[in-house]
N, CA, C and O of each residue as an XYZ file, in Angstrom:
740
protein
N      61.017     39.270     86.649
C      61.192     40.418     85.796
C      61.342     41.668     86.662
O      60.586     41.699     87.634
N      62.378     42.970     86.461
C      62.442     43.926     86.496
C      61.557     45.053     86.217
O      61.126     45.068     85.064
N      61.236     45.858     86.869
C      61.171     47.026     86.315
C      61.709     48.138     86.196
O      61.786     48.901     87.160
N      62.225     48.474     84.889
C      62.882     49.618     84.331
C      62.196     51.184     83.845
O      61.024     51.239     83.472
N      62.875     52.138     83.890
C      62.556     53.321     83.334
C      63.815     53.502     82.745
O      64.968     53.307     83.130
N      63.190     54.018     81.485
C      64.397     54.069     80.621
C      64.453     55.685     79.824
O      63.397     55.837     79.210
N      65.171     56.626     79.709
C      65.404     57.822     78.545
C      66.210     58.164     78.164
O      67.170     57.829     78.857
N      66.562     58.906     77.082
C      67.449     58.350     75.832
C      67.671     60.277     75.382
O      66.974     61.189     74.937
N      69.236     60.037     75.901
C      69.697     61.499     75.435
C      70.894     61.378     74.456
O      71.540     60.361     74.203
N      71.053     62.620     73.963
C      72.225     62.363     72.580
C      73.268     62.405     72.967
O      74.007     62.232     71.998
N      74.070     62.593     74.221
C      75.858     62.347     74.619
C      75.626     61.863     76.084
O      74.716     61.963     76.907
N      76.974     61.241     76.028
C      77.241     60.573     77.224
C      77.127     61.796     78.585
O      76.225     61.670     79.413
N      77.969     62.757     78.668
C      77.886     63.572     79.067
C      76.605     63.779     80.125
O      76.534     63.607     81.342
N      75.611     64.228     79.120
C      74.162     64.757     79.655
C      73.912     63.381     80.416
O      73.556     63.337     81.594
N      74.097     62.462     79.759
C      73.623     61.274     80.372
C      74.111     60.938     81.566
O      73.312     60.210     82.156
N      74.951     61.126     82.095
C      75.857     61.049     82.972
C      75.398     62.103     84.075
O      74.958     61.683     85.145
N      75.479     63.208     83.870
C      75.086     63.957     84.694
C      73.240     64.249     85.719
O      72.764     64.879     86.664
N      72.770     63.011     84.366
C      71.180     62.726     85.045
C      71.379     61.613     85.669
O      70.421     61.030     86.179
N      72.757     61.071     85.754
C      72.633     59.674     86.787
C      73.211     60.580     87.766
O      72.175     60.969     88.306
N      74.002     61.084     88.268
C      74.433     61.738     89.364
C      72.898     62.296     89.627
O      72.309     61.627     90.477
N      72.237     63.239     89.144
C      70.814     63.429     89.478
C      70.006     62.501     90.091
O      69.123     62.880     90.860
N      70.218     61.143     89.815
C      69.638     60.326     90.156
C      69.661     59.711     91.590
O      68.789     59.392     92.398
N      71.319     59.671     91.562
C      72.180     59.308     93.004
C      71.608     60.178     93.928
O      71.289     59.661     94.999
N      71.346     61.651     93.752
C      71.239     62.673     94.654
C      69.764     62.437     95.524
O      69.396     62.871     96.616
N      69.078     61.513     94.480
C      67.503     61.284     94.616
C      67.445     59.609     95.603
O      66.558     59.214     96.359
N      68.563     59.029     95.264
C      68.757     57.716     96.706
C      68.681     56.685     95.675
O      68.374     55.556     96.056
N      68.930     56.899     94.304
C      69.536     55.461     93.349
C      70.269     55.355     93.638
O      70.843     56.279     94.214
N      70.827     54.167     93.475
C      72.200     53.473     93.886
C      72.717     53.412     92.602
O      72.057     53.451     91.564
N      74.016     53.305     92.714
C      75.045     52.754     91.554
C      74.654     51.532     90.904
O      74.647     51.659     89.680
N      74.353     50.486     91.282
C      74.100     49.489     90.213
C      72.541     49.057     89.657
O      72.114     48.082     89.038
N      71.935     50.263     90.190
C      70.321     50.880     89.318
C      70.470     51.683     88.420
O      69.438     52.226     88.026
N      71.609     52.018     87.841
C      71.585     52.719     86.902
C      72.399     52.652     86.195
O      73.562     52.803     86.570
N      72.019     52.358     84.698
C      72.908     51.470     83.423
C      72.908     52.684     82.270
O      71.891     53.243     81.859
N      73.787     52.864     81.996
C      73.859     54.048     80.410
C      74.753     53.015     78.872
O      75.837     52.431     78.869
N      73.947     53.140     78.011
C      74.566     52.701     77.075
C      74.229     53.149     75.625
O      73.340     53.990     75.488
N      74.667     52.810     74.876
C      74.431     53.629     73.689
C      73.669     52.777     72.442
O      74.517     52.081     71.884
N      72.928     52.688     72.104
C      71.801     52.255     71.010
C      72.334     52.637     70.041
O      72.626     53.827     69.927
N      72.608     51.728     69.078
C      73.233     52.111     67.097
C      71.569     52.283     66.290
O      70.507     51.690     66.478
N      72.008     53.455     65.283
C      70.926     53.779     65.022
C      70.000     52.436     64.119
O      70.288     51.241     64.170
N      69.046     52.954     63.460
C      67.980     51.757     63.177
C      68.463     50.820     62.106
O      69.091     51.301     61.163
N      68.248     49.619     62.156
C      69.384     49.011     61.086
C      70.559     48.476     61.209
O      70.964     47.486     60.599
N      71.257     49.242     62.162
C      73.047     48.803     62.865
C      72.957     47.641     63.604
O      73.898     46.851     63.527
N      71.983     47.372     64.325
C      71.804     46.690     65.584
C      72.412     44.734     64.892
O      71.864     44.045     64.032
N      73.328     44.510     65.497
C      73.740     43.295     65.735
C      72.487     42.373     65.641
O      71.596     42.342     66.490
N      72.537     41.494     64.302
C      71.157     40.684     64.659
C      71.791     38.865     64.474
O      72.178     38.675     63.321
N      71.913     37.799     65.252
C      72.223     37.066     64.987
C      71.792     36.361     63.288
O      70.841     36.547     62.529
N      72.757     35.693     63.236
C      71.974     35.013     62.003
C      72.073     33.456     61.921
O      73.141     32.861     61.777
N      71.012     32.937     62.013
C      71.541     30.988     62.362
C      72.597     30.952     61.285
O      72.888     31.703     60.354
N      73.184     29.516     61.863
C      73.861     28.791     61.006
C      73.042     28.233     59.593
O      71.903     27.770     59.548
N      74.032     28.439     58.429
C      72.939     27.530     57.237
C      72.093     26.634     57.923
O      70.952     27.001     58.205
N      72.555     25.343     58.277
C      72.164     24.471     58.393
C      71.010     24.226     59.748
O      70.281     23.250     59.925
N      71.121     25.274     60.465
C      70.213     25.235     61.492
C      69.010     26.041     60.816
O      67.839     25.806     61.113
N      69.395     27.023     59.869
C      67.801     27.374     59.206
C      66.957     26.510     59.002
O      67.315     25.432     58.528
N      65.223     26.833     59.397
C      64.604     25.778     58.624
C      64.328     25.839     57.419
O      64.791     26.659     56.626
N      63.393     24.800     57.137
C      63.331     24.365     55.608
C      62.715     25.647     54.994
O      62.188     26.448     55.765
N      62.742     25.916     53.587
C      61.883     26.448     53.198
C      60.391     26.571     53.114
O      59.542     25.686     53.225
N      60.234     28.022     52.867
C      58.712     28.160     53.076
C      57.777     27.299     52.300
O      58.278     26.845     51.271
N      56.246     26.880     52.594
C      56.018     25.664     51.327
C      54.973     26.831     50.539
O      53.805     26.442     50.506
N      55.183     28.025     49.981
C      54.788     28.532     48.839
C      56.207     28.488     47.841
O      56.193     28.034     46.697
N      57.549     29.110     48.586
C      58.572     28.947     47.758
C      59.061     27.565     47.538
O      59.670     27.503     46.470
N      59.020     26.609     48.072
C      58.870     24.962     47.604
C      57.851     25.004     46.666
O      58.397     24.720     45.600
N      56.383     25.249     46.426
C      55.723     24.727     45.500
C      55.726     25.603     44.070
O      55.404     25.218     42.946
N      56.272     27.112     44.575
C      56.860     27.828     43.217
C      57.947     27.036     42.510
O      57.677     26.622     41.383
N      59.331     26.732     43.108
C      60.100     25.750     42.628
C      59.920     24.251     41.955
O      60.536     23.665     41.065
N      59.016     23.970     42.624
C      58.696     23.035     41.795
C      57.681     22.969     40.608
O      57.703     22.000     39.849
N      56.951     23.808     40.473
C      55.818     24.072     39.533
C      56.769     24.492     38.479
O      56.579     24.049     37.346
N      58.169     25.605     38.784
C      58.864     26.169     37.856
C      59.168     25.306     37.055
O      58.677     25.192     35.932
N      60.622     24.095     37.896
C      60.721     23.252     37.522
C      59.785     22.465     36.299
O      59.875     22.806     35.120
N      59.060     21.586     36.674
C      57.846     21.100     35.894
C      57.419     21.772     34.215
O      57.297     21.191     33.137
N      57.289     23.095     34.561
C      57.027     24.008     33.997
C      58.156     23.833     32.803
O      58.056     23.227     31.736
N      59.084     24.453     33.264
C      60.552     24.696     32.413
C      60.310     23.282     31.787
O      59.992     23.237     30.598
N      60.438     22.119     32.508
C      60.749     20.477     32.009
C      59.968     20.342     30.376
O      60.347     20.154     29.221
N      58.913     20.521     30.961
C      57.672     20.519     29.637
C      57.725     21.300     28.857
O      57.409     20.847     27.757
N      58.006     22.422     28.849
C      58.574     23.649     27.859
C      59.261     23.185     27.291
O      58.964     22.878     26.136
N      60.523     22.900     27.812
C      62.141     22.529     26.712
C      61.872     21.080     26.204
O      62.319     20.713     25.117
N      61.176     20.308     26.961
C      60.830     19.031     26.004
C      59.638     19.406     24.928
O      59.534     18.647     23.965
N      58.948     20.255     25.000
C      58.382     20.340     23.468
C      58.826     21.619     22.498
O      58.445     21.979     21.384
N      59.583     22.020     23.224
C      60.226     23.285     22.482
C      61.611     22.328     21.237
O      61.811     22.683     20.076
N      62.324     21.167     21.925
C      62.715     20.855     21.236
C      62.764     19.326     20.531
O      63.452     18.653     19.763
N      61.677     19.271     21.254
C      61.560     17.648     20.939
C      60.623     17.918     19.803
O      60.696     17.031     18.952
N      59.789     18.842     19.531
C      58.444     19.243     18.389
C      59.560     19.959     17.138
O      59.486     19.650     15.949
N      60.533     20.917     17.682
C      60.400     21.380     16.922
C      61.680     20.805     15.857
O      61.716     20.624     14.639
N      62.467     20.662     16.720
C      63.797     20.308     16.219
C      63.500     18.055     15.653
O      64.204     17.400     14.885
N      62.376     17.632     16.364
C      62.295     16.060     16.111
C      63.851     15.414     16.603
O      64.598     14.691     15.944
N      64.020     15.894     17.844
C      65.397     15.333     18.535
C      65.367     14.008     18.674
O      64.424     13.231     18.523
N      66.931     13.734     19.096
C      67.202     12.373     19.827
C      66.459     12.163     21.259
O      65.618     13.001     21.584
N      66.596     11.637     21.677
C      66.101     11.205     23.057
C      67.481     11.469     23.905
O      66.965     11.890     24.940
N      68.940     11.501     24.161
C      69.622     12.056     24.701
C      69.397     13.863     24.870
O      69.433     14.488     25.931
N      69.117     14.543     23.193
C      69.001     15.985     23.089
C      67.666     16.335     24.028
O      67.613     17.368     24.697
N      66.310     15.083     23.986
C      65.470     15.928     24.423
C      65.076     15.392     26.105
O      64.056     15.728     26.705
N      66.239     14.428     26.686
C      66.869     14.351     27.821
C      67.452     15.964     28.578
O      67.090     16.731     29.471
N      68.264     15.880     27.835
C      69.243     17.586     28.065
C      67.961     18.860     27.929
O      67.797     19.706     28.808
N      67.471     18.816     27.183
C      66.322     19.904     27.039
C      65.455     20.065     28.281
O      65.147     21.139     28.796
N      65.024     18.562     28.784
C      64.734     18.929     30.044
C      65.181     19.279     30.871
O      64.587     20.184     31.457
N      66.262     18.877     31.337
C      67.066     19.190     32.727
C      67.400     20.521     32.285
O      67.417     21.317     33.223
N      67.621     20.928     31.368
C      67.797     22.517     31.411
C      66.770     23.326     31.550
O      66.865     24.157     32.452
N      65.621     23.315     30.782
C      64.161     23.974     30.826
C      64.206     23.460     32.474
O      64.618     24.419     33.128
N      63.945     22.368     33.306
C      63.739     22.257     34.788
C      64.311     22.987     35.429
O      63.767     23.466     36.423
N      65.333     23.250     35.152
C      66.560     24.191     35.653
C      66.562     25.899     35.577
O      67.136     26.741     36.268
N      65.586     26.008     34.328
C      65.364     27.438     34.064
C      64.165     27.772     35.122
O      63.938     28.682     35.919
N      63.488     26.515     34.702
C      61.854     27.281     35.760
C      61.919     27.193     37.460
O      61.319     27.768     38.368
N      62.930     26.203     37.391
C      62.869     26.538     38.836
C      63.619     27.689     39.498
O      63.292     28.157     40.588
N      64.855     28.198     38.617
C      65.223     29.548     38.793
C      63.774     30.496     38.852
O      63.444     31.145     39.845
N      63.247     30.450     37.992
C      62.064     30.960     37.819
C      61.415     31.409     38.962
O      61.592     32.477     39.549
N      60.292     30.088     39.355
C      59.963     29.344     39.805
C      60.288     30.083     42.023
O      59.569     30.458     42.949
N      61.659     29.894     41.786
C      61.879     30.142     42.916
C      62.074     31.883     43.414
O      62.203     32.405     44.522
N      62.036     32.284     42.401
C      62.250     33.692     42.147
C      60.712     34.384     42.717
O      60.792     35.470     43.291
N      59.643     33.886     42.588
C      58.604     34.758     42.663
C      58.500     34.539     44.015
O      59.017     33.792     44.845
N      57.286     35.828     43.975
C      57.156     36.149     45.462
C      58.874     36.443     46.424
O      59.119     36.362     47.628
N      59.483     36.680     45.618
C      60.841     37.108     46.168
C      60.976     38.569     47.144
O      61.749     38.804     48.073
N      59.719     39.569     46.425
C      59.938     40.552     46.916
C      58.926     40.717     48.095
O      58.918     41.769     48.734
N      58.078     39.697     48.391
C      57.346     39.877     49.339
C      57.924     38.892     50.383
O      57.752     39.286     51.536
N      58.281     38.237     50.317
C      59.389     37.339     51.202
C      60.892     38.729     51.871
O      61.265     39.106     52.982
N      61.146     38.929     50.960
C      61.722     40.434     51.440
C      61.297     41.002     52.778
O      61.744     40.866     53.917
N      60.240     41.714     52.239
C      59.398     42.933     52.982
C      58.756     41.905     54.108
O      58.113     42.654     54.843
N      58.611     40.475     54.627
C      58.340     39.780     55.934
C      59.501     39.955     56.597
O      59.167     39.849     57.777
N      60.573     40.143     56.561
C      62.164     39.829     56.912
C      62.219     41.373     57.404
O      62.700     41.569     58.520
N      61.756     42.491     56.645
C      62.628     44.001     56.783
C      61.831     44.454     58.385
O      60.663     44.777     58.167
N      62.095     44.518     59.460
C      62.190     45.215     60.619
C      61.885     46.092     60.869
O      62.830     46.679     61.396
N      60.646     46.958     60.822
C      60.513     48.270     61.022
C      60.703     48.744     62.541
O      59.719     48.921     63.260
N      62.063     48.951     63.016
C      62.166     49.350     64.413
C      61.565     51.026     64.534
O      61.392     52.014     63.819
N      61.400     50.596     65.891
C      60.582     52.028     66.428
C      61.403     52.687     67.324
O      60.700     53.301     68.127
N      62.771     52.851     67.571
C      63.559     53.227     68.815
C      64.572     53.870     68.250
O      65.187     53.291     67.355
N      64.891     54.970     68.582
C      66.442     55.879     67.892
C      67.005     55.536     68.493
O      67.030     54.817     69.492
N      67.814     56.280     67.647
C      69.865     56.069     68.733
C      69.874     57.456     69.110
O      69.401     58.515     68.698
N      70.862     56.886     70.407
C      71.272     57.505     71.290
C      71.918     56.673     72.535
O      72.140     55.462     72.570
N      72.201     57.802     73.708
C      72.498     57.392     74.783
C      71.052     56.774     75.793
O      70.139     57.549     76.078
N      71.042     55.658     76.136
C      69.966     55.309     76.945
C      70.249     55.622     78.656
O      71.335     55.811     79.205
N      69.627     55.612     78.932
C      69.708     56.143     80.675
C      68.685     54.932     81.070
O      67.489     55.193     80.939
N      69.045     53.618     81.545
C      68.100     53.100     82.052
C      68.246     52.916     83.710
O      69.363     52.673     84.166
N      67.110     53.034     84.586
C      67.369     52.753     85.712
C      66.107     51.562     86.844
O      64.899     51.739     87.000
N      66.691     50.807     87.240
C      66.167     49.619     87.825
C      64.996     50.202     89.387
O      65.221     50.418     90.578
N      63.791     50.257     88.523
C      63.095     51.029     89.893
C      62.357     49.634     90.574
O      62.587     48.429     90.482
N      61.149     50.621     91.447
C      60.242     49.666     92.004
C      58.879     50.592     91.952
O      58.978     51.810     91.806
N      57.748     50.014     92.066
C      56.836     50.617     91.827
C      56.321     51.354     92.570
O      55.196     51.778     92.305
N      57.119     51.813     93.965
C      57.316     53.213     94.351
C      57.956     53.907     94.178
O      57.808     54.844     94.962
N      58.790     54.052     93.436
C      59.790     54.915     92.976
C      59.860     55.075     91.370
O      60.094     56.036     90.637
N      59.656     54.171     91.218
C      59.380     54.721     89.029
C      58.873     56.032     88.583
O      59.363     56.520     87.565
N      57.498     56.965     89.539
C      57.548     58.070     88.934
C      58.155     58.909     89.322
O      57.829     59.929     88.715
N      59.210     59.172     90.321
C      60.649     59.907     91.246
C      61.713     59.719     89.276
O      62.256     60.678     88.727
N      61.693     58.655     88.853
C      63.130     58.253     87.885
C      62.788     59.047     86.843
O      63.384     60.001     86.345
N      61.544     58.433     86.521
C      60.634     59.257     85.151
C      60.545     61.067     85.281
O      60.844     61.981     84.512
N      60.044     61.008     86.496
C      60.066     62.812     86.708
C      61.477     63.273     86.674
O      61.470     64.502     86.602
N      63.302     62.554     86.706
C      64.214     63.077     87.132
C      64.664     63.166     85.532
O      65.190     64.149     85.009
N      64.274     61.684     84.759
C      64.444     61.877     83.662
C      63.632     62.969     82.498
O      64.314     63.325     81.536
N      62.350     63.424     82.591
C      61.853     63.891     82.039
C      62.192     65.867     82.365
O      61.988     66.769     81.553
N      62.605     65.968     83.441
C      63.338     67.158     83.858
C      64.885     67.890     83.251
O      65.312     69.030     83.068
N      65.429     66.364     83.066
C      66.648     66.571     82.813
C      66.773     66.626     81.185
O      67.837     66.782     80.584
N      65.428     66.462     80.557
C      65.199     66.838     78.563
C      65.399     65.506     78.240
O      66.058     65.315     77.218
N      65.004     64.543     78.842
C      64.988     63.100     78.353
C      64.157     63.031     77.010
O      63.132     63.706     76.908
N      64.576     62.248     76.015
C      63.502     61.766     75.230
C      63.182     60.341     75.102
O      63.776     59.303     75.390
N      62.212     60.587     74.651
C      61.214     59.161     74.795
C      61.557     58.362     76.063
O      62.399     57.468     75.988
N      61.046     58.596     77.030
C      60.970     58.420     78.477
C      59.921     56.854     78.268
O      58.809     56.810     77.742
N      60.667     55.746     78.836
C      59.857     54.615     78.288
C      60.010     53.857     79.777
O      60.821     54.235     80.623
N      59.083     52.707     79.958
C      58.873     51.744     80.514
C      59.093     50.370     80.708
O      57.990     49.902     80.992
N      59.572     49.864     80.706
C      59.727     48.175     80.378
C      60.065     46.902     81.603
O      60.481     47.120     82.741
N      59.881     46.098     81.243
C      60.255     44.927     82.264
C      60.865     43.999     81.554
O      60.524     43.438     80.512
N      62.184     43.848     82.493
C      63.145     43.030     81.968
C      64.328     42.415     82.839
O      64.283     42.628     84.051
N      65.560     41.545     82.232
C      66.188     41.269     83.109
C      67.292     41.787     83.519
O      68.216     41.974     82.727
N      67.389     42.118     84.876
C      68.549     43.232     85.679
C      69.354     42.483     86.265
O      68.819     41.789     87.129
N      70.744     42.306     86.103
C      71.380     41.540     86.499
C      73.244     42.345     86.186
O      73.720     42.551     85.070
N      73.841     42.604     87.342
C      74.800     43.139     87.164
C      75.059     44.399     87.434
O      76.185     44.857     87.625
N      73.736     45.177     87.465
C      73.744     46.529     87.627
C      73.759     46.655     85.443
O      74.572     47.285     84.766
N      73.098     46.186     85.166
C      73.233     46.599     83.769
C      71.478     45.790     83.288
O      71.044     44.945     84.071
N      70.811     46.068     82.287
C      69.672     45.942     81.726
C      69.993     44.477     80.876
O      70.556     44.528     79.782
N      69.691     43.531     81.322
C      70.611     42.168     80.486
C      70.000     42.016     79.579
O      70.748     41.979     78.601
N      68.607     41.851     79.218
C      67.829     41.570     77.954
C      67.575     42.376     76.927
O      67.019     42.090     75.866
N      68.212     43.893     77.459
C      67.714     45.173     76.427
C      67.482     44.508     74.848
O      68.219     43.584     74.504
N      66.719     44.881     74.170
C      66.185     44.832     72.921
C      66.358     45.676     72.247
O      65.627     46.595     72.618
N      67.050     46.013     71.226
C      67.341     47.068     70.759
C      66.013     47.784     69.184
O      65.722     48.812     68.573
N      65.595     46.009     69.300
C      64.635     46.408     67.791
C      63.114     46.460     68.276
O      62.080     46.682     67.644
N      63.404     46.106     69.955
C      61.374     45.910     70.599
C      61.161     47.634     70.643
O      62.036     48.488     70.782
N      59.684     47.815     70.475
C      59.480     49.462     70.270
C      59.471     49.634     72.197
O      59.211     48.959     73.193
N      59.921     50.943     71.836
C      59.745     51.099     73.517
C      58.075     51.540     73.607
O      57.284     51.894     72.732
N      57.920     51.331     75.204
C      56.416     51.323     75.626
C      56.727     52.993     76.567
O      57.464     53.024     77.552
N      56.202     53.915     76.165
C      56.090     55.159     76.967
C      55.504     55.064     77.939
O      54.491     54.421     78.211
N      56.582     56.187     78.940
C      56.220     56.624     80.159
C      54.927     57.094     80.537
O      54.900     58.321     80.635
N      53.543     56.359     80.851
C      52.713     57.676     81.242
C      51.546     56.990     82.495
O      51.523     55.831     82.907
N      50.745     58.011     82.849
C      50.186     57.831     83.622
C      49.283     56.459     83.807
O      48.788     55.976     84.826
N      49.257     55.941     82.195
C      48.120     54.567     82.811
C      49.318     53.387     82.462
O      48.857     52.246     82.486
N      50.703     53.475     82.159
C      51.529     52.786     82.944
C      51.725     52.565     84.298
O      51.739     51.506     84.925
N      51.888     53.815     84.698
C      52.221     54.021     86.115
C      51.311     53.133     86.817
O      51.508     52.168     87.557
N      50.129     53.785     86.339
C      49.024     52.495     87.080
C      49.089     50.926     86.920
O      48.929     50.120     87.837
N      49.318     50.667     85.766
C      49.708     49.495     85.672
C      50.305     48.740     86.498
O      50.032     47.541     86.560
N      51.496     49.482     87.505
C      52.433     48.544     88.167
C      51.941     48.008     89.374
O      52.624     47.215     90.022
């Protein structure tokens, strides 16, 4: 793993001109990566294939089937009592009542299944300024960035490969720049 310092200005421009800042300070060209972060929400998120999803959850399996069940027994005495059906009609009554409850059935807890899925990222958009230090030099990047009106001046370890930040995360919260980081390294 790498260690990075990373800060995040609103145009390329500015950004640009704190990597030349940087150069002046004895970074090299392929320690220092600029790219641009889409704001919260935009971010490219894979999505499996159907079929590689796994199975369903087993509360929404046992809602579906309880629905099911549910519905089955409903429409068989809803019309088998009331109407004194055939046995084909109160055939059909079930598979439809089964059919209703497991719509049902599968429906609940829908909105809290939701809200496990929704992402609360912690990172704006902007231009990122990341640069590939070492743990003598990380507070030289941080002080060049924090001079130059950086915001959210962050920390991370990751993989550097190319002269570019290969693993960046766009939805992990960044970890701030500060003194009991520094110590950390």
């Amino acid at each position: 793993m790498s260690l990075i310092v990373a800060g995040r200005f609103t145009t390329f421009p500015a950004a640009e001109a704190v990597a030349d800042k940087l150069f002046a300070r004895g970074f090299v060209e392929e320690d220092v990566n600029l790219f641009f972060v889409n704001p919260r929400g935009q971010h490219a998120r894979h999505t499996p294939h159907p079929v590689a999803v796994a199975a369903a959850p087993p509360h929404r399996t046992r809602n579906l089937t309880l629905g099911a069940v549910a519905g089955a027994v409903a429409g068989v005495a809803l019309f088998g009592a009331l109407l004194s059906a055939s046995l084909p009609a109160v055939v059909i009554a079930a598979g439809v009542g089964a059919w209703i409850g497991a719509r049902i059935g599968a429906g609940w807890h829908r909105a809290s299944e939701h809200e496990e899925r929704v992402h609360h990222e912690m990172r704006q958009s902007g231009v990122l300024l990341a640069v590939h230090v070492s743990p003598d030099n990380q507070a030289v990047a941080a002080d060049v960035l924090r001079e130059a009106g950086a915001d959210d001046v962050e920390r991370a370890s990751g993989q550097w490969h190319g002269g570019h930040w290969a693993d960046f995360d766009p939805t992990a919260a960044p970890h701030p720049f500060g003194e009991a980081g520094a110590q950390r390294a």
